[in-house]
N, C-alpha and C positions, 0 to 999 in steps of 0.2 A: 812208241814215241811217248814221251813224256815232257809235257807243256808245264803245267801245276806239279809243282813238284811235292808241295809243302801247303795249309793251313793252323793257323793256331788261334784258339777262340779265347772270349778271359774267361778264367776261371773265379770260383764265389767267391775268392776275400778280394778279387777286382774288380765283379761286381757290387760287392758290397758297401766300395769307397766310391764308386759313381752313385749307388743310390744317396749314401750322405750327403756328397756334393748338391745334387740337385734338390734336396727337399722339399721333395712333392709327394704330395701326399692324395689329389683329386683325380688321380687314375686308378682305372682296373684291371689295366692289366701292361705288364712293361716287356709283352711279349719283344723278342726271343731269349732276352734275359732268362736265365732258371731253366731254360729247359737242357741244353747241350752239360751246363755245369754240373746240374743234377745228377749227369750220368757219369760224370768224372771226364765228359771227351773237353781236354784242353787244345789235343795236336791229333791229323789227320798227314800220314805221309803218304804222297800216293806212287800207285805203280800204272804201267798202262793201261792193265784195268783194275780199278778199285770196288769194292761194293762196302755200302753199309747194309749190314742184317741186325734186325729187332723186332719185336711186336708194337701193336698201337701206341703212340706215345710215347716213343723210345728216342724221338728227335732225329728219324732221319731224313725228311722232307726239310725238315728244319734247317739241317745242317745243308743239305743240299740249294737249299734257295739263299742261302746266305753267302756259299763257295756263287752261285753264279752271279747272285749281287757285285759280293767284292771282286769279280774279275770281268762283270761287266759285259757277258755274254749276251747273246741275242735270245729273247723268249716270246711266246707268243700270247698266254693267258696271263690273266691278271692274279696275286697273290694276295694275301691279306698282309698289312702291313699297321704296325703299331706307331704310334707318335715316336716310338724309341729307337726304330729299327734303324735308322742311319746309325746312331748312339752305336749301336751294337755293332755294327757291319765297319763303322770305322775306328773300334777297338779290336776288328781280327786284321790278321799280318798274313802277307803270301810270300810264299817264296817261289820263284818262275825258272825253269830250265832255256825257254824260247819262249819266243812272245806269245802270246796266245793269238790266234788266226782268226781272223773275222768273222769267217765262216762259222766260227763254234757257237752252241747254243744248249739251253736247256728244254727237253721235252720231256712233260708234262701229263699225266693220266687226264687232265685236263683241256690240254692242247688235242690228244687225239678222240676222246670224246666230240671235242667240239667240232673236228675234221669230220668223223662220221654223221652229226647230226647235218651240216651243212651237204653231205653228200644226200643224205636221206631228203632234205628239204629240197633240193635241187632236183630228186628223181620223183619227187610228187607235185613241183611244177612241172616238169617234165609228161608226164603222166596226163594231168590235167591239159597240156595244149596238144596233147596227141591226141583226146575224145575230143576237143574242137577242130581238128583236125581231117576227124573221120565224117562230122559233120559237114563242114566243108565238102569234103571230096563229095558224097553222097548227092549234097545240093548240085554242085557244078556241073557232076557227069551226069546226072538224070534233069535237070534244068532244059524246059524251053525257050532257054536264051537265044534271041534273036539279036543282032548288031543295028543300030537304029542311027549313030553317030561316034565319032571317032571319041568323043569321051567313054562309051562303051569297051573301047580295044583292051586295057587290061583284063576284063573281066571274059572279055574274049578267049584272051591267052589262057586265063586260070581254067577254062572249061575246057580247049583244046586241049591240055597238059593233064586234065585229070581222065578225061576219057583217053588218053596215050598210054595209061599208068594202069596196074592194079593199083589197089586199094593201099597196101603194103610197099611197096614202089615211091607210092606219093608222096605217103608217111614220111617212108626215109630220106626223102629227096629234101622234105620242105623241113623236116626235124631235125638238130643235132642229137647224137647217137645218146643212147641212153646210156647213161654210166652206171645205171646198175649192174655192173657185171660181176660184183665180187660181193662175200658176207664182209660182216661186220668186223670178224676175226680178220678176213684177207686185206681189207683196206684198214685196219689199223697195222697188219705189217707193213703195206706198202706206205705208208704214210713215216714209217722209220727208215726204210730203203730211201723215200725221197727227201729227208730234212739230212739223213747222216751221210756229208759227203768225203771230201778225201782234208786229209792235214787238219783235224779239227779235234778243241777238245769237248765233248758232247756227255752231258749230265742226261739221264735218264730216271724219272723218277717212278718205280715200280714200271716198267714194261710191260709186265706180265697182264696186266690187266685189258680184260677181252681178245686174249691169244690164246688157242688152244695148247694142250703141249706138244701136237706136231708143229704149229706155229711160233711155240717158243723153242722147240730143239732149231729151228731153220733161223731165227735171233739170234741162235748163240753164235752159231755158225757166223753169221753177216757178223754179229760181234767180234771174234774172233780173227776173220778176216780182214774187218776193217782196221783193227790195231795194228795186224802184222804187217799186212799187205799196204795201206792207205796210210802211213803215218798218222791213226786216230787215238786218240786217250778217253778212257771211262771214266765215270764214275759215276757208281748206278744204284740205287736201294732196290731191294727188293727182297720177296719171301720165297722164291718159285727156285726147286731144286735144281732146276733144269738149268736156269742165269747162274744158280750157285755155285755149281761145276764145273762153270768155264776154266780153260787150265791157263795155271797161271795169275789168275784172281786172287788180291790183298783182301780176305773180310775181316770188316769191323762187326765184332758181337754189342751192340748197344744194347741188348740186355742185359749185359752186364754191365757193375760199376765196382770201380773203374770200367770204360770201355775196352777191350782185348780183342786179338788177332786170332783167327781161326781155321782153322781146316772146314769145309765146308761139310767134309763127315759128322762132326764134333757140334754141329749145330741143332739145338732141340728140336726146331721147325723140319730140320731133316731125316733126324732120330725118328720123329714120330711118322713120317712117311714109313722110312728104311721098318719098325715096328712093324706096322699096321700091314704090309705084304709078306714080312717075314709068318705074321701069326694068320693069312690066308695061302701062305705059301703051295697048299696042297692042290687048292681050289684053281691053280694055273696049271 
């Protein structure tokens, strides 16, 4: 499915006639101007699944938080943004096959960073009210609590309930489950299984990051099924050969300038994989 069909950015003699216009001169910086033009990207056409490929500073975060600016997509971290950036976002143009579905969104190495810390912070309160927990049982079921008056009776109950129980028992009973059950790598998959749903067009910006490459071949897969099967649309940056090779994938080489279309063989980042096993080749 294809939602976005089309981007087009200005390019430098059009930014060049807005810097005139405005003659300002007490800024540092007129971010995202200069970066996308730099590299010669004016036009971005997309296919179901699209990727930009490049190294640091090749403008594809860039490009990617701009496509979700100008179509308005749901995100959940915050980005840096310049005094200019509207400037910018409402000199690029879209062209749409279907409307784009509410549901779509952008996620972010940031947004699942911050899903994991909040998990991690949740399993260390978690944590901490279960040794309160164990203190509790301990006091109640070995307590010479006597009942003296009916304001008493709760505390009744909690001493009846913990000599009913083991230890482990009570725990469970009086604690919500621990959600630790997965690493860091499993809930940041699952954290893409649960934001990417059906009919959506969802930016991904580097996925790869904190996945193994069993857990990025099991991405491509969800990727790949959610395009064909789920009416979903890509478009993903990334460096990881594994997203690379999805079949079927438009790449943009933003190392180069101009920007250009690639076979995902033909890519240096994957040359120097494809190398590096060929010249251990023996040692498999």
């Amino acid at each position: 499915m294809i939602y976005l069909s089309v981007i087009t950015f200005p390019n430098e003699e059009i930014e060049f006639d807005f810097f005139l216009e405005i003659k300002r001169t007490c800024y540092d910086s007129f971010y995202p101007f200069k970066i996308l033009s730099r590299q010669g990207l004016e036009r971005l056409d997309f296919e179901p699944i699209t990727i930009l490929y490049g190294g640091n500073g090749s403008g594809k975060s860039t490009a990617l938080n701009v496509i979700a600016e100008k179509t308005g997509i749901k995100r959940d971290s915050i980005y840096n943004k310049s005094n200019f950036y509207s400037d910018y976002v409402n000199m690029c143009n879209i062209q749409a096959e279907a409307d784009i579905p509410a549901n779509s969104r952008i996620i972010t190495s940031d947004d699942v960073f911050d899903y994991m810390l909040n998990i991690r912070n949740l399993n260390e309160g978690i944590d901490q009210k279960r040794e309160r927990l164990f203190e509790e049982y301990l006091d109640a079921k070995y307590s010479n609590f006597q009942m003296k008056s009916m304001e008493d009776y709760e505390q009744l109950r909690k001493v009846n309930y913990s000599r009913s129980k083991t230890q482990s028992r009570f725990v469970r009973k009086t604690l919500m489950d621990n959600v630790r059950e997965y690493s860091n790598g499993e809930s940041a998959f699952f954290y893409f299984t649960e934001k990417i749903g059906e009919n959506g067009l969802y930016i991904l910006d580097e996925p790869e990051n904190s996945l193994s490459p069993k857990r990025q071949i099991e991405l491509v897969k969800f990727i790949e099924d959610s395009q064909r099967y789920s009416g979903c649309q890509f478009i993903i940056s990334t460096h990881s050969p594994f997203l690379l090779s999805m079949r079927g994938a438009k790449i943009y080489d933003l190392d180069e300038n101009p920007v250009e279309v690639k076979k995902w063989t033909e890519l240096e980042n994957v040359r120097m994989y494809y190398e590096f096993f060929k010249r251990h080749e023996k040692d498999f």
